[in-house]
N, C-alpha and C positions, 0 to 999 in steps of 0.2 A: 291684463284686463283692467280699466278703469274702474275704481271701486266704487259700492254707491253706496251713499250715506243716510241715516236717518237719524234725525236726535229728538229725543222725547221731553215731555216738559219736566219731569223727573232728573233730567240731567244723563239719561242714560243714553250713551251714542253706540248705535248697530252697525257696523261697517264691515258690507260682504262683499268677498273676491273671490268668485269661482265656486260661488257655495258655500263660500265657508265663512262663520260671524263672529266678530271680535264684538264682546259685549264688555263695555269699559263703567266702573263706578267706585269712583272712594279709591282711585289708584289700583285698583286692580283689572286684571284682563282674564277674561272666562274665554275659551277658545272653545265655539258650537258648529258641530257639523249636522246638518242634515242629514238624514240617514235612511235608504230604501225600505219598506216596509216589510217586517220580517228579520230585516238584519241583526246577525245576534251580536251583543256588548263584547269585545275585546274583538271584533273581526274588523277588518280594513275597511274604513267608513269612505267611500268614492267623493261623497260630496255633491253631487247630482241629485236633482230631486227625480222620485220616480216618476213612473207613467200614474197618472191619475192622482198623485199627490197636490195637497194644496200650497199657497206659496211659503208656506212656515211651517210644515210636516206635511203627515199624509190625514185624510179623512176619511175613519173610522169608521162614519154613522153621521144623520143628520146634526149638526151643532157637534161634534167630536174629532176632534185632532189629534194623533201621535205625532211625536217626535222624540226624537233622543240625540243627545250629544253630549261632548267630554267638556270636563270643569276642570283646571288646573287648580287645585284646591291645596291650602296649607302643607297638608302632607303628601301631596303627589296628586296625580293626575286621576281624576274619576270620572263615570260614565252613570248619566240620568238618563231617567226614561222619563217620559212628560206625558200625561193625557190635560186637555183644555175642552173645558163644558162648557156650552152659551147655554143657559137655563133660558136665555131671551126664546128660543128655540122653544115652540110647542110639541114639537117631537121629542124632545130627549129630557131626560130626569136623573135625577139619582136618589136613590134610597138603600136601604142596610140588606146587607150582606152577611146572613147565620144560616145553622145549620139545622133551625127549627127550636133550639132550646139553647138555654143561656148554659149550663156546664156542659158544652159541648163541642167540635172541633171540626174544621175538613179545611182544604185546602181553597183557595180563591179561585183556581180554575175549576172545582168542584161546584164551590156556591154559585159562582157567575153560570157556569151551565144549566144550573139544577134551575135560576130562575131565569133564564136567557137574557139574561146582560149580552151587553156588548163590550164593554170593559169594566174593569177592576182593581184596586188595590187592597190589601191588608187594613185590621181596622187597629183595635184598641191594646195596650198593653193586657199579659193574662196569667193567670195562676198557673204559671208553667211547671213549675218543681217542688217537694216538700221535703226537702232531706234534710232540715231541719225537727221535723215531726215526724219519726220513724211508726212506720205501719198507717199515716196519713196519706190519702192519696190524693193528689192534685185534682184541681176540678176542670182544669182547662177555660176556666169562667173568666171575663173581662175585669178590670178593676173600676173603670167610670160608669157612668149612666146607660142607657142601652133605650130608644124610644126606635119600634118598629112601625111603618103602616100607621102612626099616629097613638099607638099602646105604649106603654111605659112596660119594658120589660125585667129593668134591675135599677140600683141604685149602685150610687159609690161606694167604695170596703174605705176605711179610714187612710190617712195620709201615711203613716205608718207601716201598711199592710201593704201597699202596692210593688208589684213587682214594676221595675226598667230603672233609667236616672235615675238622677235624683233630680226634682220637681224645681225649675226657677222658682225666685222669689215672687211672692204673690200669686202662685198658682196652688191648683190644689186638683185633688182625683174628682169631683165633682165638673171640672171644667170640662167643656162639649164643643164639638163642632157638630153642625147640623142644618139642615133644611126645614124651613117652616113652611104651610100651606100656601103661603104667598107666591112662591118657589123661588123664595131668593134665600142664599146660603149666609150663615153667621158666624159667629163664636160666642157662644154662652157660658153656662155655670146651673147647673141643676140638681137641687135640695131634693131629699123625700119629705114631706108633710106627708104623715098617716100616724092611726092610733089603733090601739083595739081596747072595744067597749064593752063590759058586762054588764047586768044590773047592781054589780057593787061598784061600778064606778070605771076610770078612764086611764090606760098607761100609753104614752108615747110608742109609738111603732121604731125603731132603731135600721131597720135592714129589707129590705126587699133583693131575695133573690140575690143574696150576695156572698161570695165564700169568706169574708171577711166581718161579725159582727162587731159594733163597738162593744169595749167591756161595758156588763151591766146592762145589755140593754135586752130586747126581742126583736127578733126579725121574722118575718114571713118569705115564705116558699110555696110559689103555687106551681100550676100545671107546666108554665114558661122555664121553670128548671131546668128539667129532666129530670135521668132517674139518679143521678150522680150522689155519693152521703151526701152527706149536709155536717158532717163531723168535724170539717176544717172550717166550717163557720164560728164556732167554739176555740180556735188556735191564735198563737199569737195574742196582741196588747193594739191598743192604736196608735202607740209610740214604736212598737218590736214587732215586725212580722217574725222574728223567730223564737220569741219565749213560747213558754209550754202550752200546750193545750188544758183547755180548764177543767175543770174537774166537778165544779158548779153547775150542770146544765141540766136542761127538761124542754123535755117537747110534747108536745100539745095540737091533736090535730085535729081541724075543723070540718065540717060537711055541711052545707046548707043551712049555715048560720048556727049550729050546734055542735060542742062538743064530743067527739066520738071515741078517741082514745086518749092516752096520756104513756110518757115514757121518760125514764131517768135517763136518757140519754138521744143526739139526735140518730135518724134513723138514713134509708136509700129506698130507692125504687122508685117509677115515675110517680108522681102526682096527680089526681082526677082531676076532670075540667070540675070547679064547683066547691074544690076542696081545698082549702088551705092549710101551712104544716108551719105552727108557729115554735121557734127556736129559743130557748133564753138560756144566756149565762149573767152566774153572778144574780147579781140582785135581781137582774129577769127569769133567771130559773125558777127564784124564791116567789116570785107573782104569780107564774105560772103553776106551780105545783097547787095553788089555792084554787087552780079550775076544774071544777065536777062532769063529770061525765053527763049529758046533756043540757048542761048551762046554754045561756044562749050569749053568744060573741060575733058582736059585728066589727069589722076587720077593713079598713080604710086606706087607700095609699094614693097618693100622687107625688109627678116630679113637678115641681116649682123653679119655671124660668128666674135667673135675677134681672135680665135684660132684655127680655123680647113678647112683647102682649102675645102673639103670633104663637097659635102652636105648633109643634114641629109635628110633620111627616115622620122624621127619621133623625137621630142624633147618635151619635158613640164619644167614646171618652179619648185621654191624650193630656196635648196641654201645650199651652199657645205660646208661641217666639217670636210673633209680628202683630204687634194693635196699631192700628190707624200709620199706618207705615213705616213705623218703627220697631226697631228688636225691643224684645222687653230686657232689665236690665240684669244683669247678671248669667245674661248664657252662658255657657259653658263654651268657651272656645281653645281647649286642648286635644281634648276626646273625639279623635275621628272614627267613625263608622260606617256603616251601612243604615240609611236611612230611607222612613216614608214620612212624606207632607202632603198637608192639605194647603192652598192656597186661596184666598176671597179675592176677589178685584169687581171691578166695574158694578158697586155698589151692591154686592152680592149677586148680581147676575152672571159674574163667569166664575167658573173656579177652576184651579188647578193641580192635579193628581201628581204626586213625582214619588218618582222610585229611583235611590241610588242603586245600582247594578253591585252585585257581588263575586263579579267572574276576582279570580285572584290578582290580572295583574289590575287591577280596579278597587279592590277592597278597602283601601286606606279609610273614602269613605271621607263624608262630611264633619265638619263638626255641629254643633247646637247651634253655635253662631254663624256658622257658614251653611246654613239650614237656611233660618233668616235671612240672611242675604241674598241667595239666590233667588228664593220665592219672591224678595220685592223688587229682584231686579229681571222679574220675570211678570212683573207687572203687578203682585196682591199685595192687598194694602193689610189684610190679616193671614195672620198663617202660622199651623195648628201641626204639633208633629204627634204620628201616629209611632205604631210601635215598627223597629228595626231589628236589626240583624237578622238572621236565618228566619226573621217572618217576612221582610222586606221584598215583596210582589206585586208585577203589576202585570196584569194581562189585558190583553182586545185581541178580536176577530180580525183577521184577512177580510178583505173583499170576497164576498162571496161563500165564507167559511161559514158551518151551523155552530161551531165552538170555537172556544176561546182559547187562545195558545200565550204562553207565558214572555212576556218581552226580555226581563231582564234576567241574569244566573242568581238567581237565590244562593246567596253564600254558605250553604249546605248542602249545594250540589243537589241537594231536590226541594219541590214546595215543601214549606212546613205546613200540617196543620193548622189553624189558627179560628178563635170562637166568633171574628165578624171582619166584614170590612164594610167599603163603599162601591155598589152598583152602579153602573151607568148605563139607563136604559133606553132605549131609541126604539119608534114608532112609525113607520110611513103612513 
């Protein structure tokens, strides 16, 4: 069959035969098949477009495309899933994917159901394990920023405290990908600004809603928690996720702008709407122990874009390997895995969801750097990796389907739990 050609101004040339696309860049050759909708990762891909598929996957939902195919990647051969959003599209959106509270868990074909998405990925790296801090128990809470519906839900744990990689140069736990009101997608960076005020004066606010406080500092806990401790917010250093838990702490919990109890240590159980549960270690314990039982404390927070006037809809944490269509420098490219990405193009109006497949013979798995590379040679000119291995999931709907079925094999052989992802939601 006469092949047909397309070359982009990017330098990247598509040459398909029989369905099948040799995507060529920088000397290498990615080998992508089309694949029928449904078809599971490591099954014999025909190469045919299905019935009702559009000409570069299948179409999920207004402005939403699947597709998946295989990468000949550093360390062997792997298999991506792809979802592609036209935000241009006034039917379709994307926003954050939780389970109602920040130290909390369920699976992406749970969340996408529970809010009728139409597809999905896995979100932010998370407090997975504590076996570092015997008789601590994991929060299952995110590490970066967390902005729902346009609410600020958590802030970043210190650079020290994060669980996954280790962080390229110039990145840090504060870094986001996310949607502003505009509805075009970004990569940001967002601070806490907040304080709490008494009438003898003003201390810096350190932590919102985060399992990891800086030493020394205070954090706030409100009703967005859950009911989870709050005890490993006191663990570890901002250099050492694994030094001891401190021993310095005091909690202080608020009601409607006054003091109601006090406690030599943090506490668990949900939180009221109206109430706040202020944390200190270290010199913030020593603050805190000075507050009286009906004092009056006003309790402050915001997340502070570095990059975008525009407020977001929806944000989660990560940390970026593509700015302005370049890798940033220092990726990592030995470490291959199982990965999930975000992708920006077409000036934030399209983005791109990918999920490396973990069936076994598939698992080799991308690297950091071969992350970055695919995402710009799949067209984004930013692109933001989410967390990996045995969280790495992507699901969409069937035609036709009221729920969402999982595309790729989760290299755990089932969904993990996990505390957020990204929604994809479509409207007729």
């Amino acid at each position: 069959m006469t092949p047909r050609q397309k070359r982009f101004r990017s330098g990247r040339t598509f040459v398909t035969v029989s369905g099948r696309t040799f995507i060529t860049l920088s000397g290498r050759t990615f080998v992508a098949v089309l694949a029928a909708l449904g078809a599971l990762a490591g099954a014999a891909l025909t190469g045919a477009a299905p019935a009702g598929a559009a000409a570069d996957g299948t179409r999920i939902a207004p402005g939403v495309v699947y597709r998946e195919f295989d990468i000949q990647a550093a360390k062997g051969p792997t298999h991506v899933h792809v979802l592609s959003v036209d935000l241009r599209d006034p039917r379709v959106r994307l926003d954050l994917l939780y389970p109602g509270a920040v130290a909390a868990r369920a699976t992406v074909s749970q969340l996408a159901d529970a809010r009728s998405a139409v597809a999905g990925v896995n979100g932010d790296f998370f407090n997975i394990s504590e076996t570092q801090h015997p008789g601590v128990a994991a929060t299952g809470a995110s590490v970066g920023p967390v902005i729902a519906r346009g609410r600020a839900l958590k802030a970043a744990v210190p650079n020290g405290q994060r669980f996954g990689p280790a962080l390229p140069p110039g990145t840090s736990t504060k870094d986001v990908v996310g949607v502003g009101t505009d509805r075009r997608a970004r990569l940001d960076s967002l601070a806490l600004e907040g304080s709490v005020s008494t009438p003898e004066g003003e201390l810096p606010l350190g932590g919102l809603n985060q399992y990891a406080l800086p030493v020394g500092s205070v954090g706030a806990f409100t009703s967005a928690w859950g009911s989870v401790s709050r005890v490993r917010a006191a663990c570890g250093t901002d250099t050492d996720r694994a030094a001891p838990c401190s021993t310095d702490t005091h909690e202080v919990t608020v009601r409607e702008g006054r003091v109601v109890s006090s406690a030599d240590s943090p506490g668990s159980g949900p939180i009221a709407e109206g109430t706040t549960v202020l944390v200190g270690r270290e010199a913030g314990a020593q603050r805190l122990r000075k507050f009286a039982v009906g004092e009056s404390v006003q309790v402050r927070h915001r997340l502070v874009p570095s990059a975008s006037r525009i407020p977001y809809r929806f944000a989660l944490g990560g940390y970026p390997v593509l700015r302005g269509g370049q890798p940033l420098p220092g990726l990592d490219d030995r470490t291959a895995a199982v990965r999930t990405a975000v992708g920006i193009a077409d000036d934030g109006r399209r983005v791109l969801l990918l999920a490396v497949d973990g069936a076994p013979e598939f698992r080799t798995g991308l690297t950091i750097a071969e992350v970055a590379d695919t995402m710009r040679q799949l067209g984004s000119v930013q692109a933001f990796s989410l967390d990996g291995g045995g969280s790495s999931t992507l699901v969409a709907r069937a035609p036709g389907a009221g729920t969402v079925s999982v595309r790729n094999h989760p290299s755990g052989g089932v969904e993990r739990p996990v505390p957020n992802g990204i929604g994809v939601f479509s409207h007729t």
